[in-house]
C-alpha positions as CSV (number, residue, x, y, z in Angstrom):
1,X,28.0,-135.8,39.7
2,X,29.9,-135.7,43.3
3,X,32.9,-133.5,43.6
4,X,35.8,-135.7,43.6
5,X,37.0,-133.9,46.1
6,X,34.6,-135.4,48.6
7,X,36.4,-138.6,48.0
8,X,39.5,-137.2,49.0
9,X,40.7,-137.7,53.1
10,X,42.7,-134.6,53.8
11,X,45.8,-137.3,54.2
12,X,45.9,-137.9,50.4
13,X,44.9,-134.1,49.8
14,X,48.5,-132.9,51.5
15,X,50.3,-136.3,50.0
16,X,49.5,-135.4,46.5
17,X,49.7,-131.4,47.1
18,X,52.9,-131.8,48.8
19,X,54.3,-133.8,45.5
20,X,53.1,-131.3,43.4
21,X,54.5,-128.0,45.7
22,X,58.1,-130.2,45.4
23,X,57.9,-131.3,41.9
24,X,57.6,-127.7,41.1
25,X,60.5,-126.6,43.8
26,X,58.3,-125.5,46.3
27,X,57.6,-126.2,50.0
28,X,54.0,-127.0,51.2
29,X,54.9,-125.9,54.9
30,X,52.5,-126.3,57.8
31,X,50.7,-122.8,57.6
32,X,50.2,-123.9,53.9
33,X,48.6,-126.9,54.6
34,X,46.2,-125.5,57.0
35,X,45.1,-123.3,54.8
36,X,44.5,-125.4,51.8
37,X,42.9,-127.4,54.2
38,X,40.6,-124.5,55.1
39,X,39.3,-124.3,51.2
40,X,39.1,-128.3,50.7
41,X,37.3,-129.0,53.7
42,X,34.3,-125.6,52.1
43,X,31.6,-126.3,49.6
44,X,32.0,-123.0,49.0
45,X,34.3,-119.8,47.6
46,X,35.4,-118.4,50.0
47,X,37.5,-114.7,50.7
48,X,40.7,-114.3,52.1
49,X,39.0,-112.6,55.5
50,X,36.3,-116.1,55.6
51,X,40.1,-118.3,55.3
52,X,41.7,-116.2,58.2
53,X,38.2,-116.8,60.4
54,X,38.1,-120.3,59.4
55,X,41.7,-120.8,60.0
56,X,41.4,-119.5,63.7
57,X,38.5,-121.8,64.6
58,X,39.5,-124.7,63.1
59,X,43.4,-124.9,64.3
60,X,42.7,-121.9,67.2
61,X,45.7,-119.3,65.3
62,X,45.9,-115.9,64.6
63,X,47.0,-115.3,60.7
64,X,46.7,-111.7,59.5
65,X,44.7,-111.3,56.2
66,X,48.0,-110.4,54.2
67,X,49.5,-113.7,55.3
68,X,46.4,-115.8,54.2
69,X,46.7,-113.4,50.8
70,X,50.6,-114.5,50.4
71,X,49.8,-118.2,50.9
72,X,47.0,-118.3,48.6
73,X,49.1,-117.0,46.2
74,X,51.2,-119.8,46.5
75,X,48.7,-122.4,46.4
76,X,47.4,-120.8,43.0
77,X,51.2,-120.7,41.4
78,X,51.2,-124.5,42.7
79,X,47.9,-125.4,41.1
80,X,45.9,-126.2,44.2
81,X,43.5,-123.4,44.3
82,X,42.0,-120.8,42.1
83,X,40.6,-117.6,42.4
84,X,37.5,-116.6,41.5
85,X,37.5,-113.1,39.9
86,X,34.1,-112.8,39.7
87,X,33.0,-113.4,43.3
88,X,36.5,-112.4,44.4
89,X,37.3,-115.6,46.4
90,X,39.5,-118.8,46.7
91,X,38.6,-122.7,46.1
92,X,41.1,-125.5,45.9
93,X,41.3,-127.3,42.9
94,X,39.2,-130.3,42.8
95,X,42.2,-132.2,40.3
96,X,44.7,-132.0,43.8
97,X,44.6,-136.2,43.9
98,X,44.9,-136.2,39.9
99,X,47.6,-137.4,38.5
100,X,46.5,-136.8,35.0
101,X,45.8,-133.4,32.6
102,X,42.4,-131.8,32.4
103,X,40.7,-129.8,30.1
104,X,40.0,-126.3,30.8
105,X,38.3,-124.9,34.0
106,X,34.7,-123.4,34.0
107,X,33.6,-122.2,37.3
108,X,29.8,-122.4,37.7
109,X,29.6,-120.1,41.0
110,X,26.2,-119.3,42.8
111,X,25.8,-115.7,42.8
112,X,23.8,-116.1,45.8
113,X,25.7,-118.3,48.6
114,X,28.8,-118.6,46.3
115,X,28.7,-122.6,46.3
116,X,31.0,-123.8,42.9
117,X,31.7,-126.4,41.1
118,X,34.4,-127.0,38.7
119,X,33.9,-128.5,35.0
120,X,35.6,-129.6,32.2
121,X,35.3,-127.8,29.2
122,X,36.6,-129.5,25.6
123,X,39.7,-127.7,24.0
124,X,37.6,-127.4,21.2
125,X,35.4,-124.6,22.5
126,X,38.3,-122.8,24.2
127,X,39.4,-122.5,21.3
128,X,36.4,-121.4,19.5
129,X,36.2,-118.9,22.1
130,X,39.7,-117.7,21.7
131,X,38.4,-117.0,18.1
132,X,35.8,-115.5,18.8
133,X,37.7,-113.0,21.1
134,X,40.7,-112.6,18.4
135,X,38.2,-111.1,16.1
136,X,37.3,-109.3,18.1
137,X,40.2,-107.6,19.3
138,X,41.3,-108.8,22.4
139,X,43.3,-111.4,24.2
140,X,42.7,-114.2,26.6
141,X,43.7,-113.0,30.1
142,X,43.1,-116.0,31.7
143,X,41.2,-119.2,30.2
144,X,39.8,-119.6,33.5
145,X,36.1,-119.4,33.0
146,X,33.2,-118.2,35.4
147,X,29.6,-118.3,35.1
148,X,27.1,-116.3,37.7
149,X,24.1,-119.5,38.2
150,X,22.0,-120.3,40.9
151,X,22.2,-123.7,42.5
152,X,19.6,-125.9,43.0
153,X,19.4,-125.4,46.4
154,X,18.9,-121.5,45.7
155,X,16.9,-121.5,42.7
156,X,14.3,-123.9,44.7
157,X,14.1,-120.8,47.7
């Protein structure tokens, strides 16, 4: 299965982002483009230093780590990236040209070059899960799920 955000031209990426950041009463501004542009345009997680590097060669600006750090907090608040607690790094959300609900996120992440992919997961195991961790005791912090694999690409090496 492709990543549907393959599909997607950077155009309709901003057009749909910027709908969403205004729907929700915020403003997508240029520096915030770029840098969701940064984490749509990598097949994989990356940190807030990698985002500052890429940002540099790709548009040929200076933006100081605690800047890329602000605007990535944005862009998760908006619902156009994620962070990734496990590997500590940023993706966009591959549901940026949906206009329709999903499911729950599971983050499949590649311990070893940090490549992810995004999946679906039914309601009905989240909630399972949030069972499961009731009885236990604790709370949901996040329904975000993340899973160290190996891709095929690293599992063949």
């Amino acid at each position: 299965m492709q990543d549907p955000r393959e599909h997607s031209t950077s155009e309709a990426i901003i057009k749909h982002a910027t709908a969403k950041c205004k729907q929700n009463g915020g403003l997508l501004t240029e520096k915030r483009k770029k840098i969701l542009l940064c984490l749509t345009g990598s097949q994989k997680a990356l940190s807030a230093y990698e985002i500052t590097d890429l940002y540099k060669e790709q548009f040929g600006e200076s933006m100081s780590p605690m800047s890329v750090y602000r605007i990535l907090d944005f862009l998760q608040e908006q619902g156009l990236a994620h962070r990734l607690q496990i590997a500590n790094k940023y993706i966009s959300c591959m549901h940026i040209t949906c206009s329709h609900s999903h499911e729950a996120a599971q983050f499949l992440i590649c311990s070893n070059c940090f490549k992810v992919k995004e999946v679906s997961i039914d309601s009905a195991l989240i909630n399972e899960l949030r069972r499961n961790v009731a009885d236990a005791g604790f709370v949901f912090a996040s329904e975000q799920l993340e899973v160290n694999c190996l891709c095929e690409d690293c599992k063949a090496q």
